[in-house]
C-alpha positions as CSV (number, residue, x, y, z in Angstrom):
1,X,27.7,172.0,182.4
2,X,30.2,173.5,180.2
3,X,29.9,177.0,179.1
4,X,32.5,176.8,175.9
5,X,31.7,175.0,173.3
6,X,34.6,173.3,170.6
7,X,33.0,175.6,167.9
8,X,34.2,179.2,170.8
9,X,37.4,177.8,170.8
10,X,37.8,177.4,167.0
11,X,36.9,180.8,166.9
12,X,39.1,182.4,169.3
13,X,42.3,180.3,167.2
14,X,40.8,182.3,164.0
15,X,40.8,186.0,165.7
16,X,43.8,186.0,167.2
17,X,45.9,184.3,163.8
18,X,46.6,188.0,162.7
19,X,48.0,189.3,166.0
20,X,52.0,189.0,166.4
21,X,53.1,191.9,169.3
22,X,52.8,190.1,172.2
23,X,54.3,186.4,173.4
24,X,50.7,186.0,174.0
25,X,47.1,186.7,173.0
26,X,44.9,184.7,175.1
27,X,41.0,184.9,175.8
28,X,38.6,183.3,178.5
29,X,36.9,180.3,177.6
30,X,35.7,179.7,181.3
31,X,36.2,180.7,185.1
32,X,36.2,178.3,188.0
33,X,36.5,179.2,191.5
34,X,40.4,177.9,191.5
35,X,40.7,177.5,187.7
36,X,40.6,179.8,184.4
37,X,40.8,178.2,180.7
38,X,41.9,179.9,178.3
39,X,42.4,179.9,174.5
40,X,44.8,181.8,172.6
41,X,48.1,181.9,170.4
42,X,51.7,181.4,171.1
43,X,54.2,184.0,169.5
44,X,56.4,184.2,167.8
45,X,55.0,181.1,165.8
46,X,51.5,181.7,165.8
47,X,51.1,178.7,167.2
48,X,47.5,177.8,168.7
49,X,47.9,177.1,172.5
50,X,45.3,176.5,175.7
51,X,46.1,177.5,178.8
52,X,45.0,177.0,182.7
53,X,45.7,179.1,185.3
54,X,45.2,178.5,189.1
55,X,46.1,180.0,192.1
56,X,50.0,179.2,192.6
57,X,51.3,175.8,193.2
58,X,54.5,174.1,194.1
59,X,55.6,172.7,191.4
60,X,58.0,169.4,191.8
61,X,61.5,170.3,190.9
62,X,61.9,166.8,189.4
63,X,58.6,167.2,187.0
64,X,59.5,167.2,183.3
65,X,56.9,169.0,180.8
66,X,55.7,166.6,178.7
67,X,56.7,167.5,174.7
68,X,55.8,165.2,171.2
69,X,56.4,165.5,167.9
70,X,52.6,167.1,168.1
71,X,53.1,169.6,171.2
72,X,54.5,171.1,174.0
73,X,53.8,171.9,177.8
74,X,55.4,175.2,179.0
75,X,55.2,177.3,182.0
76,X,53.9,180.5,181.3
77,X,56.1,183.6,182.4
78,X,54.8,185.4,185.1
79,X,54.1,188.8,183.5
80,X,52.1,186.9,180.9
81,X,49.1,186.3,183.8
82,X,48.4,188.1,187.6
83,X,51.0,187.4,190.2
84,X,49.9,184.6,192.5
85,X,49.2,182.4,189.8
86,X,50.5,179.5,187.9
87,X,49.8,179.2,184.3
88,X,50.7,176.1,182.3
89,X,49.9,176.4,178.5
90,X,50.0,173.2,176.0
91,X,51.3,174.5,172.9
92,X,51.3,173.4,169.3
93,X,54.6,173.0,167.6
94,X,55.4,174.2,163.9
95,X,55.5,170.6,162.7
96,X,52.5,169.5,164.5
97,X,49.0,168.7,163.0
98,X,46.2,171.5,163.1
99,X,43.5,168.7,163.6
100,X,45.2,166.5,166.1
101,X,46.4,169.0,168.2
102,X,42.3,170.2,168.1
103,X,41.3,167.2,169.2
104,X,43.9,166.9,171.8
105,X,43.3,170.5,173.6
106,X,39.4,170.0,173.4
107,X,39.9,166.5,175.4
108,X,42.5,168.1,177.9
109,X,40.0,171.3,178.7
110,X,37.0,168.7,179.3
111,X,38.9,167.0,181.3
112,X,40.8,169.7,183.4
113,X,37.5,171.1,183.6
114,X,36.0,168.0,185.0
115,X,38.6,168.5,187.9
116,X,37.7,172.0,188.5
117,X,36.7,171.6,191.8
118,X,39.4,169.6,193.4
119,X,42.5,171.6,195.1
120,X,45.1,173.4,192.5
121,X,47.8,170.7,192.8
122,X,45.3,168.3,191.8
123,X,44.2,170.2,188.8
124,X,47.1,170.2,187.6
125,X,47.6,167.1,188.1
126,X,45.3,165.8,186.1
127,X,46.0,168.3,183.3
128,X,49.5,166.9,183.6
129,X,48.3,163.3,183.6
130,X,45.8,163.9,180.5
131,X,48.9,165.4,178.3
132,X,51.3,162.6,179.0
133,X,48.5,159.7,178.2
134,X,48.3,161.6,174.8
135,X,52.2,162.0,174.5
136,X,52.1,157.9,174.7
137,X,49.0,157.8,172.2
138,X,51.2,160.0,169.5
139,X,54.1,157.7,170.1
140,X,52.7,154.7,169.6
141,X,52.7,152.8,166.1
142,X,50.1,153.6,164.0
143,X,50.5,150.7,161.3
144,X,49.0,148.3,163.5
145,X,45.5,147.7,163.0
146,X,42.9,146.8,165.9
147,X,42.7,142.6,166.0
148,X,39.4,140.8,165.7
149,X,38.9,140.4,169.4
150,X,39.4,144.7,170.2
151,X,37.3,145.5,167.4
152,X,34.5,143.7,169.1
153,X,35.5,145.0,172.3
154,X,35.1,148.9,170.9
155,X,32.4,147.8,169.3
156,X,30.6,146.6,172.5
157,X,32.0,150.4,174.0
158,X,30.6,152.2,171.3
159,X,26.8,150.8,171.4
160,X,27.1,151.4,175.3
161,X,27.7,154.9,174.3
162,X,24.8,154.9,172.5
163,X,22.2,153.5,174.5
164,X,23.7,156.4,177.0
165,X,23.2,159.3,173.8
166,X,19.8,157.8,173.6
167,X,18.7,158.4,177.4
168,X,21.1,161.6,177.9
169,X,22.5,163.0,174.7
170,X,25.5,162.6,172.9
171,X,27.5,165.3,174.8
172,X,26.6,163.4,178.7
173,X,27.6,159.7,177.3
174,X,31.0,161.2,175.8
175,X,31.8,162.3,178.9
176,X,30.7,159.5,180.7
177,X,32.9,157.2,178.2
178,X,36.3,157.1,180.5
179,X,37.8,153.8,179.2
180,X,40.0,154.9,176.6
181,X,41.8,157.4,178.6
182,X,43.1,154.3,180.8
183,X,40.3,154.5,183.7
184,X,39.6,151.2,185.7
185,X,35.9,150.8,184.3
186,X,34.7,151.8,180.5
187,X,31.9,154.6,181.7
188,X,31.8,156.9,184.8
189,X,28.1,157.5,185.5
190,X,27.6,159.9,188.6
191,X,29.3,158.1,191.6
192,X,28.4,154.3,189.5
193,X,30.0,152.7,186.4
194,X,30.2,150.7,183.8
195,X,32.2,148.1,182.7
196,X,31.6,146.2,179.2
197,X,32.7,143.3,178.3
198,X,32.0,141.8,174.5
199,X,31.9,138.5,172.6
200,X,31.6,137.5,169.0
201,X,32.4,133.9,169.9
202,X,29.4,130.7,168.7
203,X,30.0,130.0,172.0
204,X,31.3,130.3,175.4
205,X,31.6,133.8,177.1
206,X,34.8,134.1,179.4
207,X,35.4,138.1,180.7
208,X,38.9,139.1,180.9
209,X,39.4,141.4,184.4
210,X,42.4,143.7,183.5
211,X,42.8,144.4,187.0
212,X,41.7,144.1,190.5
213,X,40.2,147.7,190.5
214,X,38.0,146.9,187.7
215,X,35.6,145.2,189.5
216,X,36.6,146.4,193.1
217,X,36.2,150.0,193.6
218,X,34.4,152.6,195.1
219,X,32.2,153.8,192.5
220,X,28.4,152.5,193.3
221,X,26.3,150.9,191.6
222,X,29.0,149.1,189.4
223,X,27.8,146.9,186.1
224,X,29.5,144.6,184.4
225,X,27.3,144.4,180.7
226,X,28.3,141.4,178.8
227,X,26.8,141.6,175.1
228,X,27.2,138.9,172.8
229,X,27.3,139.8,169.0
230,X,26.4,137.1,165.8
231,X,28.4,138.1,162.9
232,X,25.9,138.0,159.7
233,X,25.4,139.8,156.8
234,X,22.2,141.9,158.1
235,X,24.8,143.6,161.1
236,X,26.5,146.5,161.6
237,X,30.4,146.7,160.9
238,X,32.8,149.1,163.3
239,X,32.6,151.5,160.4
240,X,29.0,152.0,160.2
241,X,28.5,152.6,164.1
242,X,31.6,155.1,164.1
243,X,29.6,157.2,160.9
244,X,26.5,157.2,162.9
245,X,27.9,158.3,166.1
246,X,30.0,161.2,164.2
247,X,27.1,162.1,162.5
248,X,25.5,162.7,166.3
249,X,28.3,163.9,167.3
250,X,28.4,166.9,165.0
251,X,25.0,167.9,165.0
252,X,25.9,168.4,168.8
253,X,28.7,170.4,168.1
254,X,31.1,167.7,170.1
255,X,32.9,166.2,167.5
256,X,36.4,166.7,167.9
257,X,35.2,165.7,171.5
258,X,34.0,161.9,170.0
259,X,37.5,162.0,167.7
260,X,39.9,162.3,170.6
261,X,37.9,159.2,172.3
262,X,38.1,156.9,168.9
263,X,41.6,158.1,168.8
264,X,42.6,157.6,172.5
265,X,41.0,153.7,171.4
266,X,43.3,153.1,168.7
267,X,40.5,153.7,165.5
268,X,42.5,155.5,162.7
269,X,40.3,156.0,159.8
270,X,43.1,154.7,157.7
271,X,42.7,151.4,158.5
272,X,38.8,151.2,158.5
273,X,38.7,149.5,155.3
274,X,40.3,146.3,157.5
275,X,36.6,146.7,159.5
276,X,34.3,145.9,157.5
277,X,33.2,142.6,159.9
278,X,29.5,142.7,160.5
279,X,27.7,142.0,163.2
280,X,24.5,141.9,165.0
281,X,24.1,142.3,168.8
282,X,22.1,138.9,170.0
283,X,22.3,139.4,174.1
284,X,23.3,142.0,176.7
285,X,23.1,140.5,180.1
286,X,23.8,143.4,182.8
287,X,25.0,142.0,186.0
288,X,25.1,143.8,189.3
289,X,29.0,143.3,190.6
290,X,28.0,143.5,194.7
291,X,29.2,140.8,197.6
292,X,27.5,138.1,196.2
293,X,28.9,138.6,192.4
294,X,32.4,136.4,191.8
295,X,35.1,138.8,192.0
296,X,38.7,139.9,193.6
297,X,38.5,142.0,196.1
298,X,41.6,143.6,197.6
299,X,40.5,143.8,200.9
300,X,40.7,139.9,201.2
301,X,43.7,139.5,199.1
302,X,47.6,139.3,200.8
303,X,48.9,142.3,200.5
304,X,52.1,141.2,198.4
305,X,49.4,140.7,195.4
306,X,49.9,144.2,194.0
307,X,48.1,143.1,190.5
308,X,45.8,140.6,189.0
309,X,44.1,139.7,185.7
310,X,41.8,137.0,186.1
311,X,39.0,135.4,183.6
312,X,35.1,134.9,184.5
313,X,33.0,132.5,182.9
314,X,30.1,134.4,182.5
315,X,28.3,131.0,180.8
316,X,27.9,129.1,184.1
317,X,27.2,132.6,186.2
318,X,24.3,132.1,188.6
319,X,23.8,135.4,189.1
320,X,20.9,137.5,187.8
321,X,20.9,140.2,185.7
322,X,18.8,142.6,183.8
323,X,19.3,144.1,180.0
324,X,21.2,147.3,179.3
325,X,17.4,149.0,178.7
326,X,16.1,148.0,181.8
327,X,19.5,149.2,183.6
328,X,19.1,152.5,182.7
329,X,15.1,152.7,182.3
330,X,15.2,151.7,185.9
331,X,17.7,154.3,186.9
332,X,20.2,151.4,188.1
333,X,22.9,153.4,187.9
């Protein structure tokens, strides 16, 4: 359970804006047993920065600091925190957005924060890893809108999300939602997942696997939810379930938290008037993926195959399966 909330660090950026004698001002947002977050401003500049500190680790001569138009990572001097620490601090630069670089430094705390128990080295790890997935997502063209088939597929995400905000509040299904920042399955539920797979075809139902870890891993129970959608006039467009979910969202006080994960999927607002498709979810068929469900599985694959993306007709499947409800009303996962 997190003890900051995006609305603490918003206000920490505001009291320190006036403050310009130091290289630093920096406050606590929260204290781990190997990790500190902080929040603060970067002078000269008065630029807003986060920061993490952790007992001192090797740091690979060969590693480069990621930087964007948007940001930058930098090392933090050493009489800026205690001795025996490393401190790495993602900065915003002078050209770079207020807003984006929120939503970016609220994402990489939850997620460092996620990882506050593993050693140092693996923090930062992953605070490295986070920052470089959104140095890719601010480089990529913007002009392109999501095709037909993705918009159903982030469609198909975002109800998931909300049967999830239904049984355990908007906050617990954001941070179960792990498929936009590039992990094998779409949700991370305790040691299961979730992977969701979405249709808006008359007919047939074919699953594209993306890789052999998406239905081969170590996370248990894993589902694979297949829901079909009927475009018609009475549905729901992309737009209307984004609205909704902000409107959850900020009522939570999570919002920027919801804005980083519709970014990290590619859903500018700019193009939402290209998304006004509507549909109507018909079916959602939740299969259990065990020994008996048809699937790769690495173990029993040569060892030269180092990757795989394979289709699985879900319309002749024998296997049985229950809805999404009745997954998680039974506690399935």
């Amino acid at each position: 359970m997190t003890s900051w909330t995006e609305t603490a660090l918003e206000r920490v950026w505001r009291a320190l804006a006036n403050e310009d004698e130091d290289a630093w001002r920096l406050h606590t947002l929260q204290e781990f047993s190997n990790l500190l977050l902080l929040a603060g401003r970067s002078f000269p500049g008065n630029r807003e920065a986060i920061l993490i500190k952790l007992p001192s680790v090797d740091v690979p001569a060969d590693m480069v600091l990621p930087v964007s138009n948007g940001f930058e990572v930098v090392e933090v001097e050493e009489n800026a925190v205690p001795s025996g620490y490393s401190s790495f601090a993602l900065v915003r630069s002078s050209e770079g957005e207020v807003d984006m670089f929120k939503m970016m430094a609220i994402d990489a705390l939850r997620h460092t924060e996620s990882k506050s128990s593993l050693e140092p080295s693996r923090v930062l790890h992953a605070f490295m890893m986070r920052v470089k997935d959104w140095q890719a997502f601010m480089n990529a063209d913007r002009k392109k809108t999501l095709s037909q088939k993705a918009q159903v597929g982030l469609l198909g995400e975002l109800i998931v999300l909300e049967f999830l905000s239904a049984r355990f509040g908007i906050k617990s299904a954001l941070n179960m939602w792990q498929g936009p920042f590039n992990a094998a399955q779409d949700f991370h539920f305790y040691d299961g997942a979730i992977e969701v797979k979405s249709t808006a075809a008359s007919s047939g139902f074919c699953a594209r696997i993306n890789s052999i870890d998406q239905l081969d891993t170590t996370r248990s129970p894993l589902y694979l939810c297949a829901l079909r959608f009927c475009e018609q006039e009475g549905g729901e467009s992309l737009v209307d379930v984004v609205s909704r979910l902000r409107n959850e969202a900020r009522f939570a006080n999570v919002s920027w938290q919801l804005e980083s994960l519709l970014f990290a999927s590619r859903y500018y607002d700019e193009h939402a008037v290209s998304y006004g498709r509507t549909l109507s979810l018909t079916d959602d068929r939740c299969y259990l993926v065990d020994e008996f469900f048809p699937h790769l599985q690495r173990a029993t694959m040569p060892v030269e195959i180092v990757k795989s993306v394979y289709d699985i007709d879900l319309e002749t499947l024998q296997s049985s399966y229950i809805s999404a409800d009745e997954m998680l009303n039974n506690n399935a996962v």
